[in-house]
C-alpha positions as CSV (number, residue, x, y, z in Angstrom):
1,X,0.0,0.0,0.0
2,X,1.7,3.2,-1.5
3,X,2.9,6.0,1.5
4,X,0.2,9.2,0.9
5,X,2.0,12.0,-1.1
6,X,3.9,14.7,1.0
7,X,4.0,18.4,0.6
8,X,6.4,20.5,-1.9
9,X,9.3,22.0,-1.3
10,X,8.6,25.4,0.4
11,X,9.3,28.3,-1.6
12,X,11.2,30.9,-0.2
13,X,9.6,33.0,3.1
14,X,7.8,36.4,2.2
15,X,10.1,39.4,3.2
16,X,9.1,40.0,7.0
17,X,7.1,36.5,7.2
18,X,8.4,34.5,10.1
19,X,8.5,30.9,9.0
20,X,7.1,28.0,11.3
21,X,7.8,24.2,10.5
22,X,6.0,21.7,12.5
23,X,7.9,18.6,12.6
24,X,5.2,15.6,13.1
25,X,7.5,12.8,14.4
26,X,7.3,9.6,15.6
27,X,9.1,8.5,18.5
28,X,9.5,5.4,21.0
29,X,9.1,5.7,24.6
30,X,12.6,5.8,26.5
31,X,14.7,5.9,23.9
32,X,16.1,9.1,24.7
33,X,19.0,9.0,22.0
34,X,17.2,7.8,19.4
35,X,14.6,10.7,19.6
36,X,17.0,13.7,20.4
37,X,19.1,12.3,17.0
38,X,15.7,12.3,15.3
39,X,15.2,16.1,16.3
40,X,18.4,17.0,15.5
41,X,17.9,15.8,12.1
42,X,14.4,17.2,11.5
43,X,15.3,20.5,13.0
44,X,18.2,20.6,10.0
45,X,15.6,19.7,7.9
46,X,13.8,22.6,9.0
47,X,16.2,25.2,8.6
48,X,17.2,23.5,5.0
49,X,13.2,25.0,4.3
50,X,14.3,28.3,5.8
51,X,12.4,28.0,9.3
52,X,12.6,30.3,12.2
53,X,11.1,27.9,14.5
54,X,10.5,24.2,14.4
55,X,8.2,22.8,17.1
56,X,8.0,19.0,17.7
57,X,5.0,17.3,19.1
58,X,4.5,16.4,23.1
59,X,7.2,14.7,25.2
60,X,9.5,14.0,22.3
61,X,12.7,13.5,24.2
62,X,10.9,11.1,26.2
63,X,8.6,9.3,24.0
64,X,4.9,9.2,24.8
65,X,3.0,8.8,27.1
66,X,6.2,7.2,29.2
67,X,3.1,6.1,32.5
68,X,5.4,5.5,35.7
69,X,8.7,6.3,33.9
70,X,7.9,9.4,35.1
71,X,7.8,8.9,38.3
72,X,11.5,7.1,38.2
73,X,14.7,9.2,39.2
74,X,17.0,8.0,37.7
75,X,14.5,8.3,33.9
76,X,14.0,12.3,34.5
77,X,17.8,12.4,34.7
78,X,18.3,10.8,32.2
79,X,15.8,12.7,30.2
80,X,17.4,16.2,31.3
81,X,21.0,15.1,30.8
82,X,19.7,14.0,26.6
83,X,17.9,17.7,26.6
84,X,21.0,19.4,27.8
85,X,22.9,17.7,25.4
86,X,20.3,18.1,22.4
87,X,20.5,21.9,23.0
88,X,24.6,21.6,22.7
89,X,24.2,19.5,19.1
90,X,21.9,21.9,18.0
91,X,24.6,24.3,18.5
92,X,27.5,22.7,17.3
93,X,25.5,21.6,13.7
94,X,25.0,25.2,13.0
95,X,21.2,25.5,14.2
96,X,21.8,27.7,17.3
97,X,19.7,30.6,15.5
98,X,16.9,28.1,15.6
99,X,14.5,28.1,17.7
100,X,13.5,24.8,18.7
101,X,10.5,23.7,20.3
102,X,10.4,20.1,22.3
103,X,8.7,18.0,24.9
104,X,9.9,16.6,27.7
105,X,9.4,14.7,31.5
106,X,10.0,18.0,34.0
107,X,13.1,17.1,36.7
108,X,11.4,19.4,39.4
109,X,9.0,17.2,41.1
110,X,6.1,18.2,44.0
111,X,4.2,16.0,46.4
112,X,0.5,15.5,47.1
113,X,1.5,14.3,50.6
114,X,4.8,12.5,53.0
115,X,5.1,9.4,51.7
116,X,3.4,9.9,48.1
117,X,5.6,9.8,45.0
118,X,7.3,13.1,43.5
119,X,5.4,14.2,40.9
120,X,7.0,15.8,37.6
121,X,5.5,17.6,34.8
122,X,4.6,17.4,31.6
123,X,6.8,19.8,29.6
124,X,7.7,21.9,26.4
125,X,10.9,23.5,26.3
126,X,12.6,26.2,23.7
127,X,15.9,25.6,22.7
128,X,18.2,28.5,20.8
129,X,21.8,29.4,20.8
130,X,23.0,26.2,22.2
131,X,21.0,26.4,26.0
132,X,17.2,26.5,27.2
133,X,15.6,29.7,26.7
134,X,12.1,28.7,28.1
135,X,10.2,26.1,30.0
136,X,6.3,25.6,30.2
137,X,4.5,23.1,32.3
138,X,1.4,21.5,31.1
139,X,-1.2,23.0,33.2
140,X,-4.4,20.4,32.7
141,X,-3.7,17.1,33.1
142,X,-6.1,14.4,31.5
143,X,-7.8,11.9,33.6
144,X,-10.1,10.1,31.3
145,X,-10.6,7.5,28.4
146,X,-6.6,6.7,27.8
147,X,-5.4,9.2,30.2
148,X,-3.8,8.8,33.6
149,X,-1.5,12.3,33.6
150,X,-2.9,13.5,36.8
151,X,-1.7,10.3,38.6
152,X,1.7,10.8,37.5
153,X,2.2,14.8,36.4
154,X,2.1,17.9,38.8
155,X,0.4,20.9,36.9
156,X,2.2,24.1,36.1
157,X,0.6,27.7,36.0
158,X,1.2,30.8,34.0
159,X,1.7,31.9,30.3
160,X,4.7,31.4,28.3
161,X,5.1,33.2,25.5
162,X,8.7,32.9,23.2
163,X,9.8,36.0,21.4
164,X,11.5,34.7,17.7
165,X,12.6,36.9,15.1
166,X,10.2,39.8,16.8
167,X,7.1,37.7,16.8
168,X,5.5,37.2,20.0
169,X,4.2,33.2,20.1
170,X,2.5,31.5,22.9
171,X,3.3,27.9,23.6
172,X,0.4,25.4,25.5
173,X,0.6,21.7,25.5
174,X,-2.3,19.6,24.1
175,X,-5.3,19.5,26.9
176,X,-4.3,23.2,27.9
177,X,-6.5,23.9,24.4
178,X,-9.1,22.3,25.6
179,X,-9.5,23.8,28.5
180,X,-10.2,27.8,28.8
181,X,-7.9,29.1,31.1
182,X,-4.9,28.4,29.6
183,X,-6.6,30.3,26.3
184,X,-7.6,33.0,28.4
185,X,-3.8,34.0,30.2
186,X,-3.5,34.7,26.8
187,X,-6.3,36.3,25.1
188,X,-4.5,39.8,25.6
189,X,-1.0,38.7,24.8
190,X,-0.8,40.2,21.7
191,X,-0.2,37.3,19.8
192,X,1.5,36.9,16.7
193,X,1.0,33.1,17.0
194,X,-0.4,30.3,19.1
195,X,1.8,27.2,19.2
196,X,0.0,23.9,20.6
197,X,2.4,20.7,20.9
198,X,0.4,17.5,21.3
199,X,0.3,13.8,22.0
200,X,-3.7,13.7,20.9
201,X,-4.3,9.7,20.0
202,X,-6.5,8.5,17.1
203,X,-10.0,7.4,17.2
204,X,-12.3,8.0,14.9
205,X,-14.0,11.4,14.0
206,X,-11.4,12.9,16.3
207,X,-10.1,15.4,13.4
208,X,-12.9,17.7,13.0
209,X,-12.9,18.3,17.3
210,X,-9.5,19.2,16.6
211,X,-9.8,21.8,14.1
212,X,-13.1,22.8,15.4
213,X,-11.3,23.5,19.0
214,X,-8.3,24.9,17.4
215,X,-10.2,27.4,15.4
216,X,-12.3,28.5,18.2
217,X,-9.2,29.3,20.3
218,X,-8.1,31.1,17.0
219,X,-10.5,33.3,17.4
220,X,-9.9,34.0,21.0
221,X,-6.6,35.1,21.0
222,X,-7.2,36.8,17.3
223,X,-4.2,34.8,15.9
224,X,-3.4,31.5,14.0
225,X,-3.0,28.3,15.7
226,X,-0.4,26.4,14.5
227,X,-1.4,22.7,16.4
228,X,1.8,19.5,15.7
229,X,1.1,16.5,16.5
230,X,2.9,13.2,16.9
231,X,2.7,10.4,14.7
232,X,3.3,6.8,15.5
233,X,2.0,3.6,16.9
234,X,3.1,3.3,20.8
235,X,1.6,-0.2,22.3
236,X,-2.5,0.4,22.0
237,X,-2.2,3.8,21.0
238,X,-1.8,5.2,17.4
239,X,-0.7,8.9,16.8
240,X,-1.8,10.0,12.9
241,X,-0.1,13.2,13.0
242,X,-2.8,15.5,11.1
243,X,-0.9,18.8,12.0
244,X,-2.4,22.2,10.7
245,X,-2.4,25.7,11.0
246,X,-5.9,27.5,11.2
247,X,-7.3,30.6,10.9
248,X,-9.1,32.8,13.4
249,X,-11.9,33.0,11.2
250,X,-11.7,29.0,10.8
251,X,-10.0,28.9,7.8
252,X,-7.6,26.0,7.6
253,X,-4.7,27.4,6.2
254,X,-1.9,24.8,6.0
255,X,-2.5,20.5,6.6
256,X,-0.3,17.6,6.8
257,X,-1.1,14.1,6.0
258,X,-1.9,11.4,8.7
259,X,0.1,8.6,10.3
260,X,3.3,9.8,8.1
261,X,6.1,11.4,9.4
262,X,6.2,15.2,8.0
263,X,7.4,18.4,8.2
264,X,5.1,21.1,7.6
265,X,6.3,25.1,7.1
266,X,3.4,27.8,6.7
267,X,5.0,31.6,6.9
268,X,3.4,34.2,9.8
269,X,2.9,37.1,7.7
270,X,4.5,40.7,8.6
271,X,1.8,42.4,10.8
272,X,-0.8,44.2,8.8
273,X,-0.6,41.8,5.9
274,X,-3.1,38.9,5.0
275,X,-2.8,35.4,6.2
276,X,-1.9,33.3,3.0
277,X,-2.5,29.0,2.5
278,X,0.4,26.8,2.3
279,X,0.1,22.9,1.6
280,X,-3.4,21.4,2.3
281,X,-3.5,18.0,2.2
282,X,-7.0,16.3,1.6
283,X,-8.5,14.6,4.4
284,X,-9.1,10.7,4.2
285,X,-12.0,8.9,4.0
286,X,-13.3,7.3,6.6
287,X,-12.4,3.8,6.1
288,X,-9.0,4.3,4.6
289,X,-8.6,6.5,7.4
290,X,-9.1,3.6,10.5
291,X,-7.3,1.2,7.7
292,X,-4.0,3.4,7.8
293,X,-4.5,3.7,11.7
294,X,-4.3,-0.3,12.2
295,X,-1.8,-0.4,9.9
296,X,0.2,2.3,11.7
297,X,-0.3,0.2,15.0
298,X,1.0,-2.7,14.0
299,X,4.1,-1.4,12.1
300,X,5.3,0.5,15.5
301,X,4.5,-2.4,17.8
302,X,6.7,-4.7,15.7
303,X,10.1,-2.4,15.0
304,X,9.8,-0.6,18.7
305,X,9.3,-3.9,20.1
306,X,12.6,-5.8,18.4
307,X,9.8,-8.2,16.1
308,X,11.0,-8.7,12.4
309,X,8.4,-10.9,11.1
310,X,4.5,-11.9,12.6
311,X,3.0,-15.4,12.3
312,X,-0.7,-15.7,12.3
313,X,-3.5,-18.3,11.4
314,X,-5.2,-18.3,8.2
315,X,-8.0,-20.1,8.3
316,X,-9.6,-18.8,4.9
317,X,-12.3,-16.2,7.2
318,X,-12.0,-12.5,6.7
319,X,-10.9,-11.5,10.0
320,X,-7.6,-13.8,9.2
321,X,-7.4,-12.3,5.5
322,X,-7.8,-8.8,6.7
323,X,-4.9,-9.1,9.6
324,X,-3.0,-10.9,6.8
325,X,-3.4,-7.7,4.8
326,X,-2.7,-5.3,7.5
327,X,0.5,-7.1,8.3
328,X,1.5,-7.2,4.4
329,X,0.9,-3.6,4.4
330,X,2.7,-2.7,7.8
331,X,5.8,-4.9,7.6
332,X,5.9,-5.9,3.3
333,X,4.6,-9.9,2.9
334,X,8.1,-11.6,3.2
335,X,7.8,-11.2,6.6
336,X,4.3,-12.4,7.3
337,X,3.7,-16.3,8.1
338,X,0.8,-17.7,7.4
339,X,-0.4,-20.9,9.0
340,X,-3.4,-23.0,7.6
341,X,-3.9,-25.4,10.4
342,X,-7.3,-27.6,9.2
343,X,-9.3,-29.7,11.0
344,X,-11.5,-32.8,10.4
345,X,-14.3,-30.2,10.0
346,X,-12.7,-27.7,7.9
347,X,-14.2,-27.3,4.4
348,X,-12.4,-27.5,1.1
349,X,-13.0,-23.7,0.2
350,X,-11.1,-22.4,3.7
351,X,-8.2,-24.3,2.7
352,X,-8.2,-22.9,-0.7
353,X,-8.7,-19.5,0.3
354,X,-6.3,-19.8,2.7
355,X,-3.6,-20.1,0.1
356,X,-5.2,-17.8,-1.8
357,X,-4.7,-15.5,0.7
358,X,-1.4,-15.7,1.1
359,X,-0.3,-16.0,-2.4
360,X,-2.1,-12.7,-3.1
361,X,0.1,-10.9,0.1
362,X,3.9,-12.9,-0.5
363,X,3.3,-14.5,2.9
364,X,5.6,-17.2,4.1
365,X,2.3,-20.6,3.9
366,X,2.4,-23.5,6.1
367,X,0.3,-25.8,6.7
368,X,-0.4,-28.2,9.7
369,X,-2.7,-30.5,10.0
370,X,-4.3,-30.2,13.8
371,X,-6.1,-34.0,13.5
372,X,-3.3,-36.0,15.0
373,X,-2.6,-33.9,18.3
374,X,-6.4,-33.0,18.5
375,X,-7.0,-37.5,18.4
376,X,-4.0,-37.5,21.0
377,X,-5.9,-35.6,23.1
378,X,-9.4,-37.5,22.5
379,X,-8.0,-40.8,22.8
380,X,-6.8,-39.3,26.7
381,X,-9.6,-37.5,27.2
382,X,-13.5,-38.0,26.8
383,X,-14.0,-34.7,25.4
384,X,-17.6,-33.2,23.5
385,X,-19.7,-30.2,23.0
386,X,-17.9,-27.2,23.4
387,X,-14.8,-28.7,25.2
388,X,-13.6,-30.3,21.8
389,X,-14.8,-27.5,19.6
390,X,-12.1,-25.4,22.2
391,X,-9.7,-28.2,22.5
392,X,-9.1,-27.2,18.6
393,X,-8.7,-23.9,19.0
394,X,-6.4,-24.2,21.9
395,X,-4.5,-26.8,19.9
396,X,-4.0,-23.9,16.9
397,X,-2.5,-21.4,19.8
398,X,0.1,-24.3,20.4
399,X,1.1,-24.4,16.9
400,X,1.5,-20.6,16.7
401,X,3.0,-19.8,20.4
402,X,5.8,-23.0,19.0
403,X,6.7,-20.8,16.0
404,X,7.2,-18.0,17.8
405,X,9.6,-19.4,20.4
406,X,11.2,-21.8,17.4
407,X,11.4,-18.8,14.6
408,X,11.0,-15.3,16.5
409,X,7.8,-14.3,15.4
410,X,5.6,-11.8,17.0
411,X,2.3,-14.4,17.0
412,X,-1.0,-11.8,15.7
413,X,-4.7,-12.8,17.6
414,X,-7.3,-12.1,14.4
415,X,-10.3,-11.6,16.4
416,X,-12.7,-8.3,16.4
417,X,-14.2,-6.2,18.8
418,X,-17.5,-8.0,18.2
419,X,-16.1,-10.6,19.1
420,X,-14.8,-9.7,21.9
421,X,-17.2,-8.2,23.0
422,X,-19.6,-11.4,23.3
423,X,-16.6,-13.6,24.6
424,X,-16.9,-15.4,20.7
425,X,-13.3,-16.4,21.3
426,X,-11.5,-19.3,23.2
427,X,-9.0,-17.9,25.9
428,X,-5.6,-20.0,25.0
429,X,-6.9,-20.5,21.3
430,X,-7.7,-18.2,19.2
431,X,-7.2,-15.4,21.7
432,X,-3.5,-16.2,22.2
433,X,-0.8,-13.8,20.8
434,X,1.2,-10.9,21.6
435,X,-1.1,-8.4,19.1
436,X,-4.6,-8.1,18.3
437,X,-4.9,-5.6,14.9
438,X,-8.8,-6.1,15.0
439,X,-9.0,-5.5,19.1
440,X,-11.5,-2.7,18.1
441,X,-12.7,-2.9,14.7
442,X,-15.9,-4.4,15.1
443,X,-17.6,-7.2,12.9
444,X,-19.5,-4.8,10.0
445,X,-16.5,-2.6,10.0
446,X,-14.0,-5.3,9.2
447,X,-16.1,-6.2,5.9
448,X,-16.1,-2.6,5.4
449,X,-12.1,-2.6,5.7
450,X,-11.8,-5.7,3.3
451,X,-13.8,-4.1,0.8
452,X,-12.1,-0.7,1.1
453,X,-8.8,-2.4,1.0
454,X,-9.0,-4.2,-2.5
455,X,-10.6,-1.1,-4.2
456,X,-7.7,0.4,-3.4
457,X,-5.6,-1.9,-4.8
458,X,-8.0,-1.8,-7.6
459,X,-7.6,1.5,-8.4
460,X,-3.7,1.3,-8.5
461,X,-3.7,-1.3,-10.9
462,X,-3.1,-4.3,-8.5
463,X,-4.1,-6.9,-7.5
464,X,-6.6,-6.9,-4.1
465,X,-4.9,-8.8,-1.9
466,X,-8.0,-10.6,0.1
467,X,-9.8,-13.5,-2.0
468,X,-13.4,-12.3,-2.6
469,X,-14.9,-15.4,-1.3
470,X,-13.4,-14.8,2.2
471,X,-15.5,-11.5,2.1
472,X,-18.8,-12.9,0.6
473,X,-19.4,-16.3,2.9
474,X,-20.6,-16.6,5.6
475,X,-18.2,-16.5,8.4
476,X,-17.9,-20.1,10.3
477,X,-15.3,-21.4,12.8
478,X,-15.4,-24.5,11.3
479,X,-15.4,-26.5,15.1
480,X,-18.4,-28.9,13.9
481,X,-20.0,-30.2,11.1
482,X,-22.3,-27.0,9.2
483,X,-21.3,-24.3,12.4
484,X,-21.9,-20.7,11.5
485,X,-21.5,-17.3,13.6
486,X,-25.1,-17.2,13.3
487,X,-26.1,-20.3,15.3
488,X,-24.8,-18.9,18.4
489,X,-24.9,-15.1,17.5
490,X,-27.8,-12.4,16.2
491,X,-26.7,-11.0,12.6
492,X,-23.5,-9.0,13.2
493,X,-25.5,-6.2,11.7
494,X,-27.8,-5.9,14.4
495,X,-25.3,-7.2,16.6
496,X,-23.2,-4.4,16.3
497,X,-25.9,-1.6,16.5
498,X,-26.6,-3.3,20.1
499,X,-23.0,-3.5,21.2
500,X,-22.2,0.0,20.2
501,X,-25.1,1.5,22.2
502,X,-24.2,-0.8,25.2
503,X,-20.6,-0.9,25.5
504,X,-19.6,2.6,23.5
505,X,-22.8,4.7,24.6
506,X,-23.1,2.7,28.0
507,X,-26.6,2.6,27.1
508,X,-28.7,0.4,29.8
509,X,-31.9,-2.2,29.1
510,X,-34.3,0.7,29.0
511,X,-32.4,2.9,26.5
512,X,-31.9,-0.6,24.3
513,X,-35.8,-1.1,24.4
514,X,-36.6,2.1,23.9
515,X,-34.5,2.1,20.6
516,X,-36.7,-0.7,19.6
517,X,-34.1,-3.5,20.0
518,X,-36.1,-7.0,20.3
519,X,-36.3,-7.5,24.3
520,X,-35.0,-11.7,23.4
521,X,-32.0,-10.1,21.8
522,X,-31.2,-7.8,24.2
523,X,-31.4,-9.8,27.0
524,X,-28.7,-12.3,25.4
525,X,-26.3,-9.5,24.1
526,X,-25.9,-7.7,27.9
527,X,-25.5,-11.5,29.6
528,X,-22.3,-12.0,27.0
529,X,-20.9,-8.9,27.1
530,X,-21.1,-8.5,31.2
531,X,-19.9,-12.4,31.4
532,X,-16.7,-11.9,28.9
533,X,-14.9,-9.4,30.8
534,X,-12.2,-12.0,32.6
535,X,-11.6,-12.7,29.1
536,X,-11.0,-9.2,27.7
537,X,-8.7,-8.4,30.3
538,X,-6.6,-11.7,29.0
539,X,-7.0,-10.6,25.7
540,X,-3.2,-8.9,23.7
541,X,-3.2,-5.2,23.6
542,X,-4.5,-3.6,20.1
543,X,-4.8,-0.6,18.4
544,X,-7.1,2.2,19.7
545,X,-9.1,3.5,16.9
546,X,-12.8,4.1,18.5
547,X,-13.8,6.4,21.2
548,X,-13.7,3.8,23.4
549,X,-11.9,0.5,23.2
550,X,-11.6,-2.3,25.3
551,X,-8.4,-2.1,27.9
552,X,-7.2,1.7,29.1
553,X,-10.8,3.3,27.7
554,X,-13.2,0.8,29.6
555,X,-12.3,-0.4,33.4
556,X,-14.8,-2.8,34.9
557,X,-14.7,-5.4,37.6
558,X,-14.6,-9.1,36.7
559,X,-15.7,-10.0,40.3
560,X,-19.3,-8.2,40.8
561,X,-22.9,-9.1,40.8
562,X,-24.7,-6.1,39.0
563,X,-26.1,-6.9,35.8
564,X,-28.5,-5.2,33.9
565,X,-31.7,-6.1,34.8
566,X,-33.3,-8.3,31.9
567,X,-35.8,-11.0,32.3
568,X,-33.5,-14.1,32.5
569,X,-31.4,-12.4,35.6
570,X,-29.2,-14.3,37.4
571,X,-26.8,-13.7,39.9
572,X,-24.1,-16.7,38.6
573,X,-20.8,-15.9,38.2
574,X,-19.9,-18.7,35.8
575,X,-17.9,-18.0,32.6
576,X,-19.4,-19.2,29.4
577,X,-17.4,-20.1,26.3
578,X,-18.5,-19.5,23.2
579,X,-16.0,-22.1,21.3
């Protein structure tokens, strides 16, 4: 899948225009060299395009968000000793005349009580002629949905703003936009520019809050907002980048593209003169959009993680085919394996489309049988019912977790959020690995995905990579004669309208009934969901790309006896497996 194009060269700054490059980078949590070398060469970069100030995103000395590294010694040290020396390469390469705008973990630390740990802050810090010119705490600190800042941050107070070239710009950090007091300190500033550094994740729909927000703000300190933002996957979190400049009358006046590294320059005019556009990029639709945002994932999780290659099973199904594509796409085909691992039950087409599959992506095929171990473990054990149907699965995680001790492979779980929601999935089967791409792309959405997928492919003269059969039957784990999704679930359709009002709208009985849901279907969709939670929480980590998924977003006890009252209550506790 090609890279989205990038912006021109810059043409030369108007006379008096001071020139602003925001540098949308990704970097890794704690590698503190790795990320002050990627400044240093980005900050050339800027300077090569005739910038007066390059501003990188939120904690990018430190990687974000670094959780309870902050709250370590002998990591804030660390971080302060790589910022002191970034200031002096900056320096020495020629680039003291730039000003230089980064995040970073704050060494000054506060209590909330004896005995509590030292808090530090959340940081942005300007850098010029070879020293720090400026610091700036975070004031608001998130506490909700992925957030956890105000556990391990200390909030600053007061404005900041950074005189460059005769331009007066005001720096905030990320939530300090979305918050009015921060705005406020600065309404009568006289602003030439407001500069917002951020760490903002990806979820859906998220873009237009942005710019909506940032434009807003615009307009209350009557000058442009130039907003950078990081790029990246970083364990369940994706970054996609998206930086922009806007208008106080709204106006989007400069865009870069998502979930690509990119530097963006837009010129501040010479007071008295008209804002002019730079580079706009157009925005992505909405499935290739979450597409690039899984793919994203996937890619960082691998390389920051030490991974070369990722070993999944193909079993013929479209949640397989689309992982299988996602990893192609993220890592290149040669280092995907794909492993067809049939049963007694598994139909002719599966197998087929399994090597479809992974002819269409370059993957590495295998195939192994599963009948042998799975009658080794009969002729031991009286197993029926949903005990075999799992014993298969679980003898398919086997298979995978050996290659990944024997080869090196990260080992990829294929299963959706619809799934996971219901508990569809056998804990030690199918739920084993160290990834889970489809953690929160629910059932309709990963047809969706498929289909988006080989249109694109389509349209750039090649060939789709997922086997149109794997999109068009209907989806079946194949753990007993006939078995489709369908026996055990309500159309995913339907399924999915239910779970997003439930678990993303934490919508009760009474709001589902009032929608019109059917009472019978209702009733079974809440007993799943609230009985699957012990196996979400054993679930691999996955990419973020709703407004809430399951893990950091959603925080519920396994042990507890509320349930939504529906007409089959009960106050059991017992698990149910699904196959």
């Amino acid at each position: 899948m090609p890279d989205q194009p990038g912006s021109p060269a810059p043409a030369p700054a108007r006379p008096g225009a001071l020139r602003v490059a925001l540098a949308q980078i990704d970097t890794c949590v704690g590698d503190l060299a790795g990320n002050t070398e990627a400044v240093l060469a980005w900050a050339r970069r800027a300077a090569d395009a005739g910038a007066d100030l390059v501003a990188f995103p939120e904690m990018t000395v430190t990687g974000y968000p670094i959780e309870d590294l902050a709250l370590r010694a002998s990591f804030r040290r660390g971080a302060e000793h790589a910022l002191t020396e970034l200031a002096a390469a900056l320096a020495d390469a020629g680039l003291g005349a730039l000003t230089v705008v980064v995040g970073t973990v704050g060494e000054s630390t506060t209590r909330e009580h004896d005995g509590a740990p030292a808090r530090p802050t959340n940081q942005a810090v300007v850098l010029r002629d070879g020293r720090v010119h400026e610091r700036y705490d975070k004031h608001h600190l998130p506490n909700y949905g992925v957030f956890d800042e105000f556990r391990i941050f200390a909030p600053g107070g007061g404005p900041t703003v950074v005189e460059v070239a005769g331009r007066r710009v005001g720096l905030l950090i990320c939530e300090d936009i979305w918050q009015d007091g921060p705005v406020a300190e600065l309404a009568d500033d006289d602003l030439d520019l407001l500069l917002v550094v951020n760490g903002s994740p990806y979820e859906e729909g998220k873009g237009h809050i942005r710019t909506d927000l940032a434009a807003r703000r615009a307009g209350e300190v009557r000058a442009p907002v130039a907003y950078v933002n990081m790029v990246g996957g970083q364990d369940d979190l994706v970054f996609d980048g998206g930086s922009f400049v806007i208008a106080p009358d709204g106006t989007l006046l400069a865009t870069a593209p998502q979930f690509v590294e990119h530097l963006l320059t837009w010129d501040v005019p010479a007071r008295g003169e008209a804002l002019a556009p730079g580079s706009l990029v157009p925005p992505l639709g909405a499935d290739e959009e979450i597409y690039r945002a899984l793919v994203t994932g996937l890619a960082g999780y691998v390389r920051k993680n030490g991974f070369r290659s990722v070993v999944l099973g193909m079993s013929g199904g479209i949640d397989s085919a689309l992982v299988a594509a996602i990893a192609a796409d993220a890592i290149g085909g040669s280092n995907v394996v794909g492993v067809s691992m049939p049963s007694r039950w598994s139909s002719d087409h599966s197998k087929d489309d399994a090597l479809d599959l992974a002819q269409r992506v370059g993957a590495d095929y295998r195939v192994q049988a599963i009948k042998p171990m799975v009658d080794a473990f009969e002729g031991e054990m009286a197993l029926d019912g949903v005990a075999a149907e799992n014993l298969q699965a679980r003898v398919r995680g086997v298979i995978l977790m050996a290659l990944s001790n024997a080869e090196g492979h990260l080992v990829l779980a294929t299963g959706n959020k619809t799934e996971l929601a219901v508990g569809y999935s056998t804990i030690y089967g199918d739920a084993v690995g160290g990834y889970a791409p489809l953690k929160d792309v629910d059932k309709s959405r990963v047809w969706a995905l498929a289909r988006w997928r080989n249109t694109h492919a389509v349209d750039a003269g090649l060939v789709p990579p997922i086997p149109e059969s794997s999109i068009t039957k209907p989806p079946s784990a194949e753990l007993r004669p006939g078995q489709v999704d369908q026996d055990s679930l309500p159309p995913y359709d339907l399924l999915d309208q239910v779970l997003d009002a439930y678990v993303e709208h934490a919508e009760g009985r009474a709001e589902l009934l009032a929608r019109g849901f059917d009472p019978e279907i209702v009733d079974r969709v809440l007993s799943l969901v609230d009985r699957a939670e012990w196996k979400r929480r054993q679930y691999p980590l996955g990419p973020k790309v709703t407004a809430l998924a399951f893990g950091r977003d959603r925080r519920l006890p396994i042990t507890t006896r509320w349930r939504e009252p529906i007409a089959t209550a009960s106050t059991t506790t017992e698990p149910v497996e699904q196959h």
